[in-house]
TORMARBA-460981 format. One record per residue (C-alpha): residue number from 1; residue in three letters; chain; x, y, z. Coordinates in steps of 0.2 Angstrom, whole numbers, m for minus. Example, Ala and Ser with C-alpha at 12.3 -4.5 7.8 and 13.67 -1.06 7.14 Angstrom:
# residues 2
<num: 1 | residu: ALA | chaine: A | east: 62 | north: m22 | up: 39>;
<num: 2 | residu: SER | chaine: A | east: 68 | north: m5 | up: 36>;
END
This chain:
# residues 229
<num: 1 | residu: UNK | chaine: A | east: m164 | north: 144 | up: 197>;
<num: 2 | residu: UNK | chaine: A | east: m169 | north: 145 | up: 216>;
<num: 3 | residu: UNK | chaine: A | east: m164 | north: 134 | up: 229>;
<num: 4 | residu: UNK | chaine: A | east: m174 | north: 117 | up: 223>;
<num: 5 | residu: UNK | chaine: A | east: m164 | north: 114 | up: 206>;
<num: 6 | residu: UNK | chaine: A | east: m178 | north: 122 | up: 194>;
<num: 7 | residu: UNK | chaine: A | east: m172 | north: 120 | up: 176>;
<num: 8 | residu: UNK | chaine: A | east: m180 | north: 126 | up: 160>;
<num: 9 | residu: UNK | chaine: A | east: m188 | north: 115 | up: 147>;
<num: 10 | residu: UNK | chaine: A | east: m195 | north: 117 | up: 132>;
<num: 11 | residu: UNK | chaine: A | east: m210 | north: 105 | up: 129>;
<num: 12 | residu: UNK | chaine: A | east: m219 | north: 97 | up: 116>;
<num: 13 | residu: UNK | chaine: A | east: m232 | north: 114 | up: 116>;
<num: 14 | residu: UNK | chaine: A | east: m220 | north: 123 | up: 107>;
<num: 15 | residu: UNK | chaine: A | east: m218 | north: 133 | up: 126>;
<num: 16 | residu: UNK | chaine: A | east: m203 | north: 134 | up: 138>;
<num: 17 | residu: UNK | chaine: A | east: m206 | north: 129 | up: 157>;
<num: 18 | residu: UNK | chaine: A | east: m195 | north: 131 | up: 173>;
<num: 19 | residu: UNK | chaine: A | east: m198 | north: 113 | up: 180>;
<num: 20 | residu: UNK | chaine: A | east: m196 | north: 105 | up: 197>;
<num: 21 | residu: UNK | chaine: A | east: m194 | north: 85 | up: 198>;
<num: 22 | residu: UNK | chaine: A | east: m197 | north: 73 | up: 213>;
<num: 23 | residu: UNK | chaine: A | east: m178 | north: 73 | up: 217>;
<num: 24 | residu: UNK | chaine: A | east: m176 | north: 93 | up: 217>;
<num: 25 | residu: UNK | chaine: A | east: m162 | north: 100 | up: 229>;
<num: 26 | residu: UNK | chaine: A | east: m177 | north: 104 | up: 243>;
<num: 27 | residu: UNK | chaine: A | east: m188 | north: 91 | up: 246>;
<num: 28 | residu: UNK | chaine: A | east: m198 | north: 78 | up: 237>;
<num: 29 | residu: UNK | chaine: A | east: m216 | north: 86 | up: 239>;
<num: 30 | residu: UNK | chaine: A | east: m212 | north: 102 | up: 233>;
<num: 31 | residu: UNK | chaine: A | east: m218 | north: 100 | up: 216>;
<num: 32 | residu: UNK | chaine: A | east: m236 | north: 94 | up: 224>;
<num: 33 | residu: UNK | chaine: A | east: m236 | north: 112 | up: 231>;
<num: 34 | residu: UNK | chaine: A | east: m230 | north: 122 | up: 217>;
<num: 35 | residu: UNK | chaine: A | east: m243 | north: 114 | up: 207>;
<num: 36 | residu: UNK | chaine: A | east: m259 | north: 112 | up: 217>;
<num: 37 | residu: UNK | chaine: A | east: m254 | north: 131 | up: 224>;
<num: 38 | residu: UNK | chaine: A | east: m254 | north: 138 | up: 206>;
<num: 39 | residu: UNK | chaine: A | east: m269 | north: 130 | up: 202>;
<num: 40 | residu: UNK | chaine: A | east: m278 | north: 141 | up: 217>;
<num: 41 | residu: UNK | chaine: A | east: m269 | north: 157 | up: 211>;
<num: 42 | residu: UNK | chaine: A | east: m279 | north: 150 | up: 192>;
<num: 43 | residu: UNK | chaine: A | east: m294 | north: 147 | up: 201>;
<num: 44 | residu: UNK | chaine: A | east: m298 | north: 164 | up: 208>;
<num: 45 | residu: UNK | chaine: A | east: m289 | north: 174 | up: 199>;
<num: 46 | residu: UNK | chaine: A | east: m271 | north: 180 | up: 205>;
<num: 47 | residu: UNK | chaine: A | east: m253 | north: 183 | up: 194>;
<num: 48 | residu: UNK | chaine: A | east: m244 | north: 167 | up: 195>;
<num: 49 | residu: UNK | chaine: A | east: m236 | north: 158 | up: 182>;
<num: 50 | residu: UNK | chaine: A | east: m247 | north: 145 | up: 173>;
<num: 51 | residu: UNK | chaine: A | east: m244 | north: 130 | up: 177>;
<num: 52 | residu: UNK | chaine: A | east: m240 | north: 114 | up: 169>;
<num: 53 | residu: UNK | chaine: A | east: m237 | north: 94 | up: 171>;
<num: 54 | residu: UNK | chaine: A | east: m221 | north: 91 | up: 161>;
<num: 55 | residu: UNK | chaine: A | east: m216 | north: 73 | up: 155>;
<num: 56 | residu: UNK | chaine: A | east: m198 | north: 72 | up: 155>;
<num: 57 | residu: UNK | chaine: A | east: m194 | north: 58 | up: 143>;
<num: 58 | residu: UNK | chaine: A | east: m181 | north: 44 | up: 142>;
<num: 59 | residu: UNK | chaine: A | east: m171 | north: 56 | up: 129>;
<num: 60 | residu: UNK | chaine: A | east: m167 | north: 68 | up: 145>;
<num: 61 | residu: UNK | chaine: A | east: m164 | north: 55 | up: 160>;
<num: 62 | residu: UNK | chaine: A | east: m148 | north: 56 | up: 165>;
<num: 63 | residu: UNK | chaine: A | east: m145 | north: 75 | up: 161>;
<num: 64 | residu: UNK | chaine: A | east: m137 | north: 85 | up: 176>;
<num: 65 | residu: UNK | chaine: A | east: m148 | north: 100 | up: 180>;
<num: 66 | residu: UNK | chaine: A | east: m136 | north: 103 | up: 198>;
<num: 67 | residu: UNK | chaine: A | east: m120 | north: 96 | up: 204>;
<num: 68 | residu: UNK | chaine: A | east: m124 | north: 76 | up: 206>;
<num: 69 | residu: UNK | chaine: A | east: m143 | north: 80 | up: 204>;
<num: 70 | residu: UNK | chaine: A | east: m151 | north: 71 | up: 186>;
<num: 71 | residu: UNK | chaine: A | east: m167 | north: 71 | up: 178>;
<num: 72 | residu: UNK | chaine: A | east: m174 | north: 56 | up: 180>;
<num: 73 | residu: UNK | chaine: A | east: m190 | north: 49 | up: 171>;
<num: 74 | residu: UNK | chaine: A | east: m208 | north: 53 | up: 175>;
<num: 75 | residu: UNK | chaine: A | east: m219 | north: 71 | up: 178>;
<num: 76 | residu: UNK | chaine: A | east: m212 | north: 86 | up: 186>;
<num: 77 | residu: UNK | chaine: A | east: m221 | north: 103 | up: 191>;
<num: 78 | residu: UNK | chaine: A | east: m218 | north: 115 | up: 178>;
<num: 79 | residu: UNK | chaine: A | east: m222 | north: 135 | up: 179>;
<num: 80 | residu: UNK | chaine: A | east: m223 | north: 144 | up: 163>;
<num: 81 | residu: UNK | chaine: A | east: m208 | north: 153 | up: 158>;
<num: 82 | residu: UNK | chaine: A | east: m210 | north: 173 | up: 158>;
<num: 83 | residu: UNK | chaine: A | east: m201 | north: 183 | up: 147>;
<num: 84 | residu: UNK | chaine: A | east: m188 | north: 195 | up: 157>;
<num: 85 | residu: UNK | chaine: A | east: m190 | north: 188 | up: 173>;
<num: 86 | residu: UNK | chaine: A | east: m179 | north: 195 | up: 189>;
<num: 87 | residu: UNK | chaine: A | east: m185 | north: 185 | up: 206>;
<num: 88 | residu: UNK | chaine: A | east: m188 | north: 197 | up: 221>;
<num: 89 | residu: UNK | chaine: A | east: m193 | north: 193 | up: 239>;
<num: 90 | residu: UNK | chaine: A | east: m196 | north: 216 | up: 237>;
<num: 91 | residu: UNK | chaine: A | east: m215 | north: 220 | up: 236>;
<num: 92 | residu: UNK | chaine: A | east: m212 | north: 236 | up: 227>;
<num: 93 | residu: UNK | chaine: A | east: m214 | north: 244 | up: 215>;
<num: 94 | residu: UNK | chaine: A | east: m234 | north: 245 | up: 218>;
<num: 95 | residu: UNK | chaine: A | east: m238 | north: 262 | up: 209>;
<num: 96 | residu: UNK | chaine: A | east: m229 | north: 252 | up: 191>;
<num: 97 | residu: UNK | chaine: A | east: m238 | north: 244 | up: 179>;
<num: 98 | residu: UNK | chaine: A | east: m255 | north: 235 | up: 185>;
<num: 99 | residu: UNK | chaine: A | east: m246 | north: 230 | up: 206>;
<num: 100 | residu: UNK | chaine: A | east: m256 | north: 239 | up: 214>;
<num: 101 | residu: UNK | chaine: A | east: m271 | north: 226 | up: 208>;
<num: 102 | residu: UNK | chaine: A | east: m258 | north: 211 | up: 206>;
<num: 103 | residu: UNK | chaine: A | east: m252 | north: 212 | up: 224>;
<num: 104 | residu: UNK | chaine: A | east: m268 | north: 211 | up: 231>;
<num: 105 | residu: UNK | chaine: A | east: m271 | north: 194 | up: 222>;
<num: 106 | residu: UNK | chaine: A | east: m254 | north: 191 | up: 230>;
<num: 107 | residu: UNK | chaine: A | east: m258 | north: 194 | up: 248>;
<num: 108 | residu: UNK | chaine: A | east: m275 | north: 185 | up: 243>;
<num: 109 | residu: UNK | chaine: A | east: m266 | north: 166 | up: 239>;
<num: 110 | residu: UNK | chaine: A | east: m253 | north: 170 | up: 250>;
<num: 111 | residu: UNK | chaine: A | east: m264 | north: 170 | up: 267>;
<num: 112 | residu: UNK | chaine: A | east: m276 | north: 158 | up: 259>;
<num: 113 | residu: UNK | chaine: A | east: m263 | north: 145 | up: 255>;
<num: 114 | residu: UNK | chaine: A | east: m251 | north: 148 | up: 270>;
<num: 115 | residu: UNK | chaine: A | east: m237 | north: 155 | up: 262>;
<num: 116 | residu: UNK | chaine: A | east: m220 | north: 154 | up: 267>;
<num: 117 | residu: UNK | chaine: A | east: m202 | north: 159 | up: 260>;
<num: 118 | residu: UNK | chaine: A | east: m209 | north: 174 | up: 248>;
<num: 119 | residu: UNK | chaine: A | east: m204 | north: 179 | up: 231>;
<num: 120 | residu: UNK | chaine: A | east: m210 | north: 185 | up: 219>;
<num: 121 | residu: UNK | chaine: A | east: m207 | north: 189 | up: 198>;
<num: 122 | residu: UNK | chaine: A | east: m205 | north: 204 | up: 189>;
<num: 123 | residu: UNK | chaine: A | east: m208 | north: 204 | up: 172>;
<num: 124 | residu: UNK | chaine: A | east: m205 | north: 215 | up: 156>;
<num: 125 | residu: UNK | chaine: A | east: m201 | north: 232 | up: 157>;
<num: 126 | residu: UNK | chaine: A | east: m214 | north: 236 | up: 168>;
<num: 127 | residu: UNK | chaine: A | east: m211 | north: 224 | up: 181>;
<num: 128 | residu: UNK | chaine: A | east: m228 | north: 215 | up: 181>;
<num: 129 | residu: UNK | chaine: A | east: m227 | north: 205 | up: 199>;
<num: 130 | residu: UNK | chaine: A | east: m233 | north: 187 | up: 197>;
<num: 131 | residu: UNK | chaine: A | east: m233 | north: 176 | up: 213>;
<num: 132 | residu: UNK | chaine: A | east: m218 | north: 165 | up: 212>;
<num: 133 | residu: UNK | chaine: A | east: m209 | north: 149 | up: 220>;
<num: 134 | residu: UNK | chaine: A | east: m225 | north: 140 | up: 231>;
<num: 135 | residu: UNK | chaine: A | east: m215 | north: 123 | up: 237>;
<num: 136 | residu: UNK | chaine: A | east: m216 | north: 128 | up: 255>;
<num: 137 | residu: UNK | chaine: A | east: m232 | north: 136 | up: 255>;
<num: 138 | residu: UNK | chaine: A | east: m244 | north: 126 | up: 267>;
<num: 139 | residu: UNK | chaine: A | east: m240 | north: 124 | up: 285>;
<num: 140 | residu: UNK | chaine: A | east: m227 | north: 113 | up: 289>;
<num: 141 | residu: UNK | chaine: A | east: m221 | north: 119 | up: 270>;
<num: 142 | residu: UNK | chaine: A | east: m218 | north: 103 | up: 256>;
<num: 143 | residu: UNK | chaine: A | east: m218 | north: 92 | up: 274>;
<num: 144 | residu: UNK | chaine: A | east: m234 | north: 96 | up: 279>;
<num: 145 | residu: UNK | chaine: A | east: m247 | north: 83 | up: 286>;
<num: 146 | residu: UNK | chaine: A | east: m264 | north: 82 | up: 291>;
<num: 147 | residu: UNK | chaine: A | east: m258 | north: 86 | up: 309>;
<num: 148 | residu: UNK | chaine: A | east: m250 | north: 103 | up: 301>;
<num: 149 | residu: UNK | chaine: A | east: m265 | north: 108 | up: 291>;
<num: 150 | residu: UNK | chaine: A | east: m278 | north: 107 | up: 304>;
<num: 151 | residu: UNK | chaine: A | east: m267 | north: 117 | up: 317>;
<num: 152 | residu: UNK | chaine: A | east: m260 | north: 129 | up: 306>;
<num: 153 | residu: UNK | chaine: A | east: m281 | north: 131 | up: 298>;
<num: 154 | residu: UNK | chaine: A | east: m286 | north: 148 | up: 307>;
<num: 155 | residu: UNK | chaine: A | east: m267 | north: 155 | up: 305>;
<num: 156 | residu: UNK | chaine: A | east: m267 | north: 171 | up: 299>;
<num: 157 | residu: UNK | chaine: A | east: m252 | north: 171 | up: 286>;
<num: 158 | residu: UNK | chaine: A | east: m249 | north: 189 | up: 282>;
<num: 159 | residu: UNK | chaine: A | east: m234 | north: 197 | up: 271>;
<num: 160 | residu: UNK | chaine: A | east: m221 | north: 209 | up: 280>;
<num: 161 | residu: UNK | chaine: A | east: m224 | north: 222 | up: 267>;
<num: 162 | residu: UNK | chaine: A | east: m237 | north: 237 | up: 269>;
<num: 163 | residu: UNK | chaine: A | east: m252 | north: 236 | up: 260>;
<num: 164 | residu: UNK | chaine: A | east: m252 | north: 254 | up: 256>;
<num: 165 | residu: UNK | chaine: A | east: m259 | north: 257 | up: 238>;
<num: 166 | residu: UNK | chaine: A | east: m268 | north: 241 | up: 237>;
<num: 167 | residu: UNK | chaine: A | east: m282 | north: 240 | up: 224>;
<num: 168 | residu: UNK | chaine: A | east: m297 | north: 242 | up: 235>;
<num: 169 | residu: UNK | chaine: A | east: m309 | north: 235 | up: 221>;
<num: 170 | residu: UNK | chaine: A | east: m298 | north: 220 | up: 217>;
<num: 171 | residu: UNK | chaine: A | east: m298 | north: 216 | up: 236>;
<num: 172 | residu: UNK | chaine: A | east: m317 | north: 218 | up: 237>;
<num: 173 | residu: UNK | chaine: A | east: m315 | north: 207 | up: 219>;
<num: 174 | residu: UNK | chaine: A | east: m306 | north: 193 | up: 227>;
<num: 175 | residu: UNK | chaine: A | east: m316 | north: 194 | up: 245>;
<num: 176 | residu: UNK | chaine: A | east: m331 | north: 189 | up: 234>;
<num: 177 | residu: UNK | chaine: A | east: m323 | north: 177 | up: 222>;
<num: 178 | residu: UNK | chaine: A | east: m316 | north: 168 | up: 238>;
<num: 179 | residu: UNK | chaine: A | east: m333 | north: 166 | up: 246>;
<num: 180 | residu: UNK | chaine: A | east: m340 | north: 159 | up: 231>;
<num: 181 | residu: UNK | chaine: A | east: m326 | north: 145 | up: 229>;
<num: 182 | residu: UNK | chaine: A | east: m333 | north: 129 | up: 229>;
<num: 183 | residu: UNK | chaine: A | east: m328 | north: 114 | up: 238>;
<num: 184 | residu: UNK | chaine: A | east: m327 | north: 104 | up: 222>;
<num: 185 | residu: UNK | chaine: A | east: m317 | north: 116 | up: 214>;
<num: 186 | residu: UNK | chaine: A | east: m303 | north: 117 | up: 227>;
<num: 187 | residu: UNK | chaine: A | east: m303 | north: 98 | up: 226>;
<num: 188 | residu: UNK | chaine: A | east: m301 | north: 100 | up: 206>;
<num: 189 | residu: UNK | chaine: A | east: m285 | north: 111 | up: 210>;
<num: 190 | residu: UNK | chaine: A | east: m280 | north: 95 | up: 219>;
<num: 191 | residu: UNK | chaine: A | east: m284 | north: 82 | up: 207>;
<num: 192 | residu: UNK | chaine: A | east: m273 | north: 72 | up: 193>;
<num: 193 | residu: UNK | chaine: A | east: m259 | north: 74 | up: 205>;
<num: 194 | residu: UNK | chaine: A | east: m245 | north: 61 | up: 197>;
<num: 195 | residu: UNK | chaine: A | east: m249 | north: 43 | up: 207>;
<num: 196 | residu: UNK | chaine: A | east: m230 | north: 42 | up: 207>;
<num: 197 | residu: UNK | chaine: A | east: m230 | north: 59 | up: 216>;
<num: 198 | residu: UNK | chaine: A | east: m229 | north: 57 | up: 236>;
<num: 199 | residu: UNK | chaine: A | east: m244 | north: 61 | up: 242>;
<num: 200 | residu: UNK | chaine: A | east: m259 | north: 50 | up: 247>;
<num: 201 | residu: UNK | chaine: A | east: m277 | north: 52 | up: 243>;
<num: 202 | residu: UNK | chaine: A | east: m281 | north: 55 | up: 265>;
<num: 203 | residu: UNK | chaine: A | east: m268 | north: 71 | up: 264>;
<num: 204 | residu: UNK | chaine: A | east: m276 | north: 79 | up: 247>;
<num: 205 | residu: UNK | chaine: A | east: m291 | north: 77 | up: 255>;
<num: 206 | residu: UNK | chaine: A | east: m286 | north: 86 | up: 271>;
<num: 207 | residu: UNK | chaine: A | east: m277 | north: 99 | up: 260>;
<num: 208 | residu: UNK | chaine: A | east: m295 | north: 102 | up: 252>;
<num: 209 | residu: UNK | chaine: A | east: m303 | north: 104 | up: 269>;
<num: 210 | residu: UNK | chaine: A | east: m288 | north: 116 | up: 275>;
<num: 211 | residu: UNK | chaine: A | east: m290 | north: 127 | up: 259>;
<num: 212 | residu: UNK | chaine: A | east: m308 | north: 130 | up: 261>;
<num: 213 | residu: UNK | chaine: A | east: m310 | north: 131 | up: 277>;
<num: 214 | residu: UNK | chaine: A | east: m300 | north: 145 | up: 276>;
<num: 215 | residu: UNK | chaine: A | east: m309 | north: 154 | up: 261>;
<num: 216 | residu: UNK | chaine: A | east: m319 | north: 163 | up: 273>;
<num: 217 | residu: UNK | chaine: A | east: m308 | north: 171 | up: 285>;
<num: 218 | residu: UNK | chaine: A | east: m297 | north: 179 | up: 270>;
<num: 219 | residu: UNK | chaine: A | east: m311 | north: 185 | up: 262>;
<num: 220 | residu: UNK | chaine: A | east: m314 | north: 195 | up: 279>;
<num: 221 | residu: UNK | chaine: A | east: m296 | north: 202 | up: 280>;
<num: 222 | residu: UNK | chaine: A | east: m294 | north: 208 | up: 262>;
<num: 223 | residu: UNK | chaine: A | east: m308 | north: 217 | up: 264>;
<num: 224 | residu: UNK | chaine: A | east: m304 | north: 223 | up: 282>;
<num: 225 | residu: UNK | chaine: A | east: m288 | north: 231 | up: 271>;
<num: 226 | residu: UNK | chaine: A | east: m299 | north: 239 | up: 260>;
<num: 227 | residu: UNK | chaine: A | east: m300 | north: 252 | up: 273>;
<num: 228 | residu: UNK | chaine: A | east: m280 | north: 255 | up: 275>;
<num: 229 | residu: UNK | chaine: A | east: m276 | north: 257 | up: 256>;
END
């Protein structure tokens, strides 16, 4: 499923995850963004796909999850596995279901996380949207650097989709839960990252520093689109 390689998995929780290893097809830090980006979408409160770290044992090393590709030991990103799940990179389908809430928690970690490369789920029958696929989220996506982050810090990362029939009060929810953030809990998004995942302390650091600096700023353009909806 996608681009990277992601396969499914059943883990020892009884649940079944779509997991992303260190040798996907994409690039060897786009676990680190799916799962520190997941985390954020947690933290205040958007639709993604709860996230997981996945051991993948002895037992499955050596399976081929693509062409030439095999797992290999040690922790991969996993993202819980929703039930009827059809990827999208549409927006639509705002007046179904709870959208018109869920987008706006989408544009939310979208802009405050840099997003890039959007998709999206729907799920069930009433096509619930849950963010979806975050490895090149940041700027500079799963290659970003310190460099990147404080460049691309007052970017304004906007979706290409109309934000029409937003939810106004979700909006005005999110504006306020973004300003509340804390810097410690950004940083806990960015903790208990795998030491064998390849990522240094200095660039965590910096990605903490990018995420809240930016809390701000999008908490005063959801609420600028509170007036177009």
């Amino acid at each position: 499923m996608g681009g990277s390689g992601s396969f499914l998995v059943r883990a020892d929780d009884g649940h079944r995850y779509w997991c992303k290893t260190l040798n996907n097809l994409q690039h060897e830090r786009v676990p680190v963004n799916e799962q520190i980006v997941a985390r954020l979408g947690v933290l205040i409160g958007t639709p993604v796909c709860e996230p997981r770290l996945v051991y993948m044992p002895p037992e499955l090393a050596g399976w081929e999850f693509r062409s030439g590709r095999q797992i290999e030991v040690g922790w991969a990103h996993g993202s819980f596995a929703a039930e009827l799940a059809i990827e999208t990179r549409d927006l639509g389908s705002r007046a179904t279901d709870d959208n018109a809430r869920r987008h706006a928690g989408i544009v939310a970690l979208y802009d405050l996380a840099g997003g890039s490369d959007a998709q999206w789920l729907m799920v069930g029958t009433d096509a619930a949207f849950f963010s979806h696929d975050h490895g090149h989220y940041f700027p500079g996506g799963p290659g970003w650097t310190t460099a990147s982050l404080q460049i691309g810090q007052r970017a304004h990362h906007q979706l290409p989709f109309s934000s029409t029939g937003l939810d106004a009060s979700e909006l005005n929810r999110l504006a306020d839960r973004l300003e509340a953030v804390t810097e410690e809990e950004v940083a806990e998004c960015a903790s208990n990252i795998p030491a064998e995942w390849p990522v240094q302390n200095g660039e965590l650091e910096a990605l903490v520093d990018f995420l809240y600096a930016r809390r701000g700023a999008v908490a005063q353009r959801l609420r600028a689109l509170i007036g177009t909806v």
